[in-house]
PDB file of N, CA, C and O in Angstrom:
ATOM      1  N   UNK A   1       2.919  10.750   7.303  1.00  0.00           N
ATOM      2  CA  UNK A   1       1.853  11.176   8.181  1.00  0.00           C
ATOM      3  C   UNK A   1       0.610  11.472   7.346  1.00  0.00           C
ATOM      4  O   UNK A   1       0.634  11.604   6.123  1.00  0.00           O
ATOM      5  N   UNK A   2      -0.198  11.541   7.916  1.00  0.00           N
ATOM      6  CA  UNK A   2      -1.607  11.404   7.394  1.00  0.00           C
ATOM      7  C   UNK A   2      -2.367  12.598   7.681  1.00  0.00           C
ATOM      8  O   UNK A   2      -2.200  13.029   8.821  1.00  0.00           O
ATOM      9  N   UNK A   3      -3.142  13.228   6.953  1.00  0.00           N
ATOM     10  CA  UNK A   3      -4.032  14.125   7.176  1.00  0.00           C
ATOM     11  C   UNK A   3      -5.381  14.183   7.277  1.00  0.00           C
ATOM     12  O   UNK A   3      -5.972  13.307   6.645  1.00  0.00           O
ATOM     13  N   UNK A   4      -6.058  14.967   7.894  1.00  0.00           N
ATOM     14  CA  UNK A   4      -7.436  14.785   7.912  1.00  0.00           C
ATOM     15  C   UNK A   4      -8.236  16.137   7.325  1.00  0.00           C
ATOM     16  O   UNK A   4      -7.822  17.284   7.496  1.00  0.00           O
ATOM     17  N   UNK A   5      -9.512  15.771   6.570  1.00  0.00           N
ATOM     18  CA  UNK A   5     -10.308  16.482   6.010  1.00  0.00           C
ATOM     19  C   UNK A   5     -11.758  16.449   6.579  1.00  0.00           C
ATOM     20  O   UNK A   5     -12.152  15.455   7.188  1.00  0.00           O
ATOM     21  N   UNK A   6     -12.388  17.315   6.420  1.00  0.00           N
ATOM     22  CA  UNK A   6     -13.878  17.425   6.631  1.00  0.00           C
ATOM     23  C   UNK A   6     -14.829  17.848   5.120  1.00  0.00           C
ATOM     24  O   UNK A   6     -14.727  18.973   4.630  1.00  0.00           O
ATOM     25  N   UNK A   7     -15.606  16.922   4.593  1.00  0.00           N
ATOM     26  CA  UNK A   7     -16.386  16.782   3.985  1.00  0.00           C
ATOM     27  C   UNK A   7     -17.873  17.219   4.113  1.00  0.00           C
ATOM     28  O   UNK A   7     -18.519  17.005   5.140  1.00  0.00           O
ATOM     29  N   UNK A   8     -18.282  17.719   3.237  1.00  0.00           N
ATOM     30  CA  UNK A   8     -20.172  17.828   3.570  1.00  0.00           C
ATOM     31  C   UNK A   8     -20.530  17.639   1.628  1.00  0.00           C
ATOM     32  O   UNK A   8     -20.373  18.364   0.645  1.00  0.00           O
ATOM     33  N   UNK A   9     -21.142  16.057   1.914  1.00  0.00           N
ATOM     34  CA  UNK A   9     -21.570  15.961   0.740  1.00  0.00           C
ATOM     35  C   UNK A   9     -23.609  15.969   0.694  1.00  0.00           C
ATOM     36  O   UNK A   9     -24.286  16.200   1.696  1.00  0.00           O
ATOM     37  N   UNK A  10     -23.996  15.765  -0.230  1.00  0.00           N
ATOM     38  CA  UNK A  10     -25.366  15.676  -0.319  1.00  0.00           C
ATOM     39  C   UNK A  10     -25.613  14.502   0.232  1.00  0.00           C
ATOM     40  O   UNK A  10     -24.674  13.743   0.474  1.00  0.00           O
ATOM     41  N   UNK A  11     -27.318  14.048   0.611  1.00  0.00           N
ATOM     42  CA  UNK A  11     -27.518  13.002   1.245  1.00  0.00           C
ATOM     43  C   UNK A  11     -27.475  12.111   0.334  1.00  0.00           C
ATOM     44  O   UNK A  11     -27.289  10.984   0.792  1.00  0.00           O
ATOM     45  N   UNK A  12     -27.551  12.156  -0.539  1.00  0.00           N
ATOM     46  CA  UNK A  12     -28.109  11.172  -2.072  1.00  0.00           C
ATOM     47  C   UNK A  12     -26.421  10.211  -1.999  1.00  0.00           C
ATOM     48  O   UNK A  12     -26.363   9.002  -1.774  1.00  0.00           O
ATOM     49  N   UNK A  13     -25.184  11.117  -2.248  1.00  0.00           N
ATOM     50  CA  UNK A  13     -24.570  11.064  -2.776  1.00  0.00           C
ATOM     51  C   UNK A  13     -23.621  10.116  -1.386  1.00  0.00           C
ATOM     52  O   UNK A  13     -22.896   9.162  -1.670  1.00  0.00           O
ATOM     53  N   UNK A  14     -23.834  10.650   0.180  1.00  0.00           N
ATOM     54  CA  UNK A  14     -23.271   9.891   1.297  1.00  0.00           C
ATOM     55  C   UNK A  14     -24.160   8.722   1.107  1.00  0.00           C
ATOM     56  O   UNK A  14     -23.696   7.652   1.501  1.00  0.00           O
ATOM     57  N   UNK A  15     -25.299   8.709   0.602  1.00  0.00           N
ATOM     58  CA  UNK A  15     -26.167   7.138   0.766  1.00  0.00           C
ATOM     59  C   UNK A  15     -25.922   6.443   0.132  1.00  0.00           C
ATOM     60  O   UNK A  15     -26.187   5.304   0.517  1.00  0.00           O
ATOM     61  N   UNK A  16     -25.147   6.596  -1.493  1.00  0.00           N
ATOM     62  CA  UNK A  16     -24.490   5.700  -2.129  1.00  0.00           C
ATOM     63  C   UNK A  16     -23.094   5.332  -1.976  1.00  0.00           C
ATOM     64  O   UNK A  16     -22.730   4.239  -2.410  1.00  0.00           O
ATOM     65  N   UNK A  17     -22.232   6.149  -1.384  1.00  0.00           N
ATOM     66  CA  UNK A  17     -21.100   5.660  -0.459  1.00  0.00           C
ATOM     67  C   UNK A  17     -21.359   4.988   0.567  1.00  0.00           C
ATOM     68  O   UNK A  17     -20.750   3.937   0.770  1.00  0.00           O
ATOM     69  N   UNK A  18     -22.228   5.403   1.353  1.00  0.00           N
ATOM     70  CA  UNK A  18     -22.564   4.132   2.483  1.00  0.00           C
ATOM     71  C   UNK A  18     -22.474   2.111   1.915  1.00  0.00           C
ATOM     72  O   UNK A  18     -21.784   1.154   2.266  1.00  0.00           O
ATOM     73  N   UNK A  19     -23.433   2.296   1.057  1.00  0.00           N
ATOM     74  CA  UNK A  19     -24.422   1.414   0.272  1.00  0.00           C
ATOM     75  C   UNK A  19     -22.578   0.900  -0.316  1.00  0.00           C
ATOM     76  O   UNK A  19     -21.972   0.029   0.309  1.00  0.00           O
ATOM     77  N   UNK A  20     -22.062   1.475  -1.317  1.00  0.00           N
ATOM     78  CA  UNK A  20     -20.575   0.633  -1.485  1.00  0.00           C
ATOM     79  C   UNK A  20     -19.599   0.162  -0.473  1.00  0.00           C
ATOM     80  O   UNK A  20     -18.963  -0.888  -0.386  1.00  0.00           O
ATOM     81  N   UNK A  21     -19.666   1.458   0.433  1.00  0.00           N
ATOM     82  CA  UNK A  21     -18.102   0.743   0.894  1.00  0.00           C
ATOM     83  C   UNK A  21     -19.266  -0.518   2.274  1.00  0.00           C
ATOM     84  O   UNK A  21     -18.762  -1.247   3.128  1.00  0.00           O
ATOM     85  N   UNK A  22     -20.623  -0.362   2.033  1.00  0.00           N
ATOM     86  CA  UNK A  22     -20.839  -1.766   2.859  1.00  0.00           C
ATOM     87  C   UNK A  22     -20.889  -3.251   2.222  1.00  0.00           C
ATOM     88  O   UNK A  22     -20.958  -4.384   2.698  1.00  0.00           O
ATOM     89  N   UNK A  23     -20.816  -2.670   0.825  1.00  0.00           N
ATOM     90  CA  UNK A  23     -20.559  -3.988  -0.278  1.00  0.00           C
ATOM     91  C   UNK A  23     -19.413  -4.543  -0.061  1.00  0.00           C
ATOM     92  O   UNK A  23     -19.145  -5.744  -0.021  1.00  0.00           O
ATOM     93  N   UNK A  24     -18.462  -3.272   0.135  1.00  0.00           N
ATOM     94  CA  UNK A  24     -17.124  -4.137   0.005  1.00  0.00           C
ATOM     95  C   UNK A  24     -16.633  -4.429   1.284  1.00  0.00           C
ATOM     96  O   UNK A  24     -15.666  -5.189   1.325  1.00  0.00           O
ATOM     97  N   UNK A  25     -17.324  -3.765   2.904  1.00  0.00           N
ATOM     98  CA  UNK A  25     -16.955  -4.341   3.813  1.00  0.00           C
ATOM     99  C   UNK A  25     -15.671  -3.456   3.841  1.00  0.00           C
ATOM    100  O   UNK A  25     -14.657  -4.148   3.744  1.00  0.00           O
ATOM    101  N   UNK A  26     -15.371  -1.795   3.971  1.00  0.00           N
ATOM    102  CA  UNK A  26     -15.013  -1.483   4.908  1.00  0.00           C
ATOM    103  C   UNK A  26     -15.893  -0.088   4.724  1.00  0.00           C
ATOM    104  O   UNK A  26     -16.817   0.026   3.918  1.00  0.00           O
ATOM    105  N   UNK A  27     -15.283   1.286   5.911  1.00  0.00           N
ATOM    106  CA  UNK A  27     -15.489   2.385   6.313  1.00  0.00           C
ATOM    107  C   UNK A  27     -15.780   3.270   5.056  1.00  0.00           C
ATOM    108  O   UNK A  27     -15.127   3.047   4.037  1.00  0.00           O
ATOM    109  N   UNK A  28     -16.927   4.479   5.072  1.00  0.00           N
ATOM    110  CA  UNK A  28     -16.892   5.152   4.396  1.00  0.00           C
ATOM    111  C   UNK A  28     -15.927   5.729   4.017  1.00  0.00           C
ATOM    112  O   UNK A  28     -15.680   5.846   2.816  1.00  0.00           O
ATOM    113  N   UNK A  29     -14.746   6.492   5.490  1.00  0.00           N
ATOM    114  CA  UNK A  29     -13.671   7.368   5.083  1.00  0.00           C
ATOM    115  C   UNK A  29     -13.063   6.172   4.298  1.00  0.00           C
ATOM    116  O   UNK A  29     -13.175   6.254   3.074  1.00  0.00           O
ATOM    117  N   UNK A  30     -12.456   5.103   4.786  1.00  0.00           N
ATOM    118  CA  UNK A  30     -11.566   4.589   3.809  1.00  0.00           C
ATOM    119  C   UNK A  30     -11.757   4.638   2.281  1.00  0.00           C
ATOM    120  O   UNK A  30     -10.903   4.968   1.459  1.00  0.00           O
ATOM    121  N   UNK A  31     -13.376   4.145   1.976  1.00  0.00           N
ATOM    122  CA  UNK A  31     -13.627   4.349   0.490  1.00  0.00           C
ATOM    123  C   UNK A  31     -13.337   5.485  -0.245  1.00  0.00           C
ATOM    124  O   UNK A  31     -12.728   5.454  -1.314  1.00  0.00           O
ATOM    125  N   UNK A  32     -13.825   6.663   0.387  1.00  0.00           N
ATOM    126  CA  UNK A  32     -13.717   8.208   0.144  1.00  0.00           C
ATOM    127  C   UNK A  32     -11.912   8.231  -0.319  1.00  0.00           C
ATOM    128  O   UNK A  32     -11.407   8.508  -1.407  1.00  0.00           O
ATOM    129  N   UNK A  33     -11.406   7.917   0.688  1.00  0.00           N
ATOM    130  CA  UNK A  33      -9.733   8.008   0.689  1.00  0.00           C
ATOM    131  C   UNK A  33      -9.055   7.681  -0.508  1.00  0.00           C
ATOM    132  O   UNK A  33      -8.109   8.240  -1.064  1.00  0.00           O
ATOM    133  N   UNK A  34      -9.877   6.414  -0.880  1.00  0.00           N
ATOM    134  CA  UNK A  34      -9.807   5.503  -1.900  1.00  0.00           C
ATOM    135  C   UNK A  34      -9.763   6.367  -3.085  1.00  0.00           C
ATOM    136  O   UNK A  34      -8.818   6.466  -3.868  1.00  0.00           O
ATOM    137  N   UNK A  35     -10.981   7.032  -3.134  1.00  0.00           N
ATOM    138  CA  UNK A  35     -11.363   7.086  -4.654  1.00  0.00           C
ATOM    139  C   UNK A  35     -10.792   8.694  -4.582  1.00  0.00           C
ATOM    140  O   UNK A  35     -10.368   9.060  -5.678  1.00  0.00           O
ATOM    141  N   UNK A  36     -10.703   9.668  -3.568  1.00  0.00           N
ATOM    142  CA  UNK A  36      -9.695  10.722  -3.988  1.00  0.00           C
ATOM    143  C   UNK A  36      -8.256  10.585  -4.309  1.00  0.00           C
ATOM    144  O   UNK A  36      -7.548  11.470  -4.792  1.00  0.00           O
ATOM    145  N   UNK A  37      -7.801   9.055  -3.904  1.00  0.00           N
ATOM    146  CA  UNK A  37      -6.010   8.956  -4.342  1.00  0.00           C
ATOM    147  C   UNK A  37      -6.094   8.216  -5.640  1.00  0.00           C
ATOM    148  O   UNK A  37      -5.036   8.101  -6.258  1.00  0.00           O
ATOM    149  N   UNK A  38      -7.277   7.649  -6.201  1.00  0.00           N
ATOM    150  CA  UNK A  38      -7.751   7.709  -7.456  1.00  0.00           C
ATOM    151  C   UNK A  38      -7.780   8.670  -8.382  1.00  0.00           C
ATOM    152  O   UNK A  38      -7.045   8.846  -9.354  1.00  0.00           O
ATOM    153  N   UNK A  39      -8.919   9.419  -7.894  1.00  0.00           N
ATOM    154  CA  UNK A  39      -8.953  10.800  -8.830  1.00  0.00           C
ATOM    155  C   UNK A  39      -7.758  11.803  -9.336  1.00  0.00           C
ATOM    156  O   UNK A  39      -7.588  12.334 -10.434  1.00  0.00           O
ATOM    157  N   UNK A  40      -6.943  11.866  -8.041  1.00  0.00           N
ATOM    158  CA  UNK A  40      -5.683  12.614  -8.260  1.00  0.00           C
ATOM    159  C   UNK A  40      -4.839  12.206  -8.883  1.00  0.00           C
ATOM    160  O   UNK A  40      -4.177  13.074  -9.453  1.00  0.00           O
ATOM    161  N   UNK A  41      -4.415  10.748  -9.109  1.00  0.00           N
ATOM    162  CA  UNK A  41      -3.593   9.910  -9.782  1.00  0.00           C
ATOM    163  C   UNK A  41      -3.925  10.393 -11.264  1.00  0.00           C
ATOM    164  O   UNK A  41      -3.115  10.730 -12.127  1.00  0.00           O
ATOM    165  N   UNK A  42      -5.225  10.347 -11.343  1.00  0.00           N
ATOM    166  CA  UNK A  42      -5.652  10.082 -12.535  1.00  0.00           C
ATOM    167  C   UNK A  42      -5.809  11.628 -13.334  1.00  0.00           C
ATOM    168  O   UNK A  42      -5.701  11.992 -14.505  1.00  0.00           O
ATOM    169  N   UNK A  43      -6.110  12.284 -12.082  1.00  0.00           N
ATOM    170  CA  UNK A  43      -5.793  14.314 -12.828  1.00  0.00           C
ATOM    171  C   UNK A  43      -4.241  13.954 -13.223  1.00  0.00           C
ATOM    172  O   UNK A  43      -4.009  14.230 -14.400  1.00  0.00           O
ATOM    173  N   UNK A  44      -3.252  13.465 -12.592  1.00  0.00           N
ATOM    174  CA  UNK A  44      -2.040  13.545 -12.957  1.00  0.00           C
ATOM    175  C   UNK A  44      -1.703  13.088 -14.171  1.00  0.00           C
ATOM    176  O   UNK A  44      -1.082  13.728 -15.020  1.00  0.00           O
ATOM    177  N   UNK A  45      -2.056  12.119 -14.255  1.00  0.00           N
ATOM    178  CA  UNK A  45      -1.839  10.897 -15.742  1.00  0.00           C
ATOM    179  C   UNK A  45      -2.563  11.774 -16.957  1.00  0.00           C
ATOM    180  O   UNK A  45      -2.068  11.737 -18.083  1.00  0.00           O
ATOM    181  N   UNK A  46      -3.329  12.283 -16.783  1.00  0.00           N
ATOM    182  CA  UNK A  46      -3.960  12.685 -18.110  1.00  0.00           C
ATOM    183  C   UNK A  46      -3.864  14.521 -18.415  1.00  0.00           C
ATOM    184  O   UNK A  46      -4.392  15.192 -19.302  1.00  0.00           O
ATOM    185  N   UNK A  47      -2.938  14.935 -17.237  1.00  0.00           N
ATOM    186  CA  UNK A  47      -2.720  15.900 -17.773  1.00  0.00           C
ATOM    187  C   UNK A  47      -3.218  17.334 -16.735  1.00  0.00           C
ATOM    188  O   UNK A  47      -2.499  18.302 -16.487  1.00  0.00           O
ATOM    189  N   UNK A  48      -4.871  17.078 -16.174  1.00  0.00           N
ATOM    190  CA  UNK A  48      -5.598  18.286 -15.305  1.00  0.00           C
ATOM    191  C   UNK A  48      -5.011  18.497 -14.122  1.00  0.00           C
ATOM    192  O   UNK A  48      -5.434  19.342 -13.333  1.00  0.00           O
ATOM    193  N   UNK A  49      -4.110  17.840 -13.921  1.00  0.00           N
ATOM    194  CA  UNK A  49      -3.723  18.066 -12.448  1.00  0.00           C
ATOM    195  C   UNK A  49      -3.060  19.551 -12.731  1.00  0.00           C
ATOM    196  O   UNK A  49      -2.547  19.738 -13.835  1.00  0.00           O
ATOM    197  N   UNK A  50      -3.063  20.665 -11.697  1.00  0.00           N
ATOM    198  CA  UNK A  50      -2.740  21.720 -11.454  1.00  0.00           C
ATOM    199  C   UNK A  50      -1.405  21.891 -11.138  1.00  0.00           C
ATOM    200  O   UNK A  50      -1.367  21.472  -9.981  1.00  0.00           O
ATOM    201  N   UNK A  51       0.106  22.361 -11.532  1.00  0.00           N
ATOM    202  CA  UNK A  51       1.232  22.359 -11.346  1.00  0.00           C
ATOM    203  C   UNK A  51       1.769  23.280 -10.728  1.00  0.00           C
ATOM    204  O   UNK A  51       2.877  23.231 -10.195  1.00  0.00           O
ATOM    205  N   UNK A  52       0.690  24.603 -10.761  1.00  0.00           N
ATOM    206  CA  UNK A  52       1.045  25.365  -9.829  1.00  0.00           C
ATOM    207  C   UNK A  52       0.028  26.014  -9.316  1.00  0.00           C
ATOM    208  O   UNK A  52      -0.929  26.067 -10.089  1.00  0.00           O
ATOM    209  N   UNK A  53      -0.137  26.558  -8.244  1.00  0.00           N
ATOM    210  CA  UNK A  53      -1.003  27.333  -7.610  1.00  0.00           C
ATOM    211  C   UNK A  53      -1.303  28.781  -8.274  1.00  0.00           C
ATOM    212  O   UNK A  53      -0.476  29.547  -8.768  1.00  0.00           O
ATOM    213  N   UNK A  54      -3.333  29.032  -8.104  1.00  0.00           N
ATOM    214  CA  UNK A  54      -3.306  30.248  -8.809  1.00  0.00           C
ATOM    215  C   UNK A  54      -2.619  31.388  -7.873  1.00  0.00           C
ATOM    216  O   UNK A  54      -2.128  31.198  -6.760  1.00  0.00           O
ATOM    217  N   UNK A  55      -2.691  32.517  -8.525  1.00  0.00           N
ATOM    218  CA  UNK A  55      -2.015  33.466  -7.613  1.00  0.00           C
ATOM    219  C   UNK A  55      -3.510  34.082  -6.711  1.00  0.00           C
ATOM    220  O   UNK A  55      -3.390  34.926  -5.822  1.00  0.00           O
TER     221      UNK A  55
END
Protein backbone atom coordinates (compact mmCIF):
# COMPACT_ATOMS: atom_id res chain seq x y z
CA UNK A 1 0.00 0.00 0.00
CA UNK A 2 0.99 3.34 -0.72
CA UNK A 3 1.13 6.46 1.17
CA UNK A 4 0.57 9.93 0.72
CA UNK A 5 2.51 13.10 1.67
CA UNK A 6 2.04 16.81 1.45
CA UNK A 7 4.90 18.91 0.37
CA UNK A 8 5.47 22.82 0.29
CA UNK A 9 8.54 23.48 -1.60
CA UNK A 10 9.87 26.98 -2.89
CA UNK A 11 8.68 28.28 -6.22
CA UNK A 12 12.18 28.17 -7.80
CA UNK A 13 12.65 24.74 -6.78
CA UNK A 14 8.62 23.30 -7.93
CA UNK A 15 9.58 25.22 -11.35
CA UNK A 16 12.47 23.08 -11.92
CA UNK A 17 10.59 19.90 -11.13
CA UNK A 18 7.89 20.95 -13.31
CA UNK A 19 10.45 21.82 -16.22
CA UNK A 20 12.01 17.85 -15.65
CA UNK A 21 9.47 15.62 -15.05
CA UNK A 22 7.91 17.55 -18.45
CA UNK A 23 11.20 16.50 -20.15
CA UNK A 24 10.71 13.19 -19.31
CA UNK A 25 6.93 13.11 -19.84
CA UNK A 26 5.47 12.16 -16.67
CA UNK A 27 3.77 13.82 -13.28
CA UNK A 28 5.53 15.92 -10.87
CA UNK A 29 4.44 13.54 -7.88
CA UNK A 30 5.80 10.65 -9.77
CA UNK A 31 9.26 12.42 -10.27
CA UNK A 32 9.28 13.65 -6.59
CA UNK A 33 8.49 9.81 -5.66
CA UNK A 34 11.28 9.03 -7.80
CA UNK A 35 13.99 10.89 -6.47
CA UNK A 36 12.90 10.41 -2.59
CA UNK A 37 13.16 6.36 -3.15
CA UNK A 38 16.48 7.53 -4.53
CA UNK A 39 17.66 9.55 -1.81
CA UNK A 40 16.72 7.00 0.82
CA UNK A 41 18.33 4.14 -0.97
CA UNK A 42 21.18 6.05 -1.14
CA UNK A 43 21.12 7.44 2.87
CA UNK A 44 21.07 3.63 3.26
CA UNK A 45 24.05 2.54 1.09
CA UNK A 46 26.39 5.01 2.41
CA UNK A 47 25.69 4.80 5.79
CA UNK A 48 23.23 8.35 6.96
CA UNK A 49 20.28 6.61 7.01
CA UNK A 50 18.91 6.81 10.67
CA UNK A 51 18.49 3.22 12.44
CA UNK A 52 16.73 4.35 15.08
CA UNK A 53 14.49 6.98 16.12
CA UNK A 54 15.58 10.00 18.33
CA UNK A 55 14.03 9.78 21.65
Amino acid sequence: MSKRIQVTLPDRLADDLEQWADYDGRAIANLAAFLLEQAVRNAKQDGTFPTEAKP
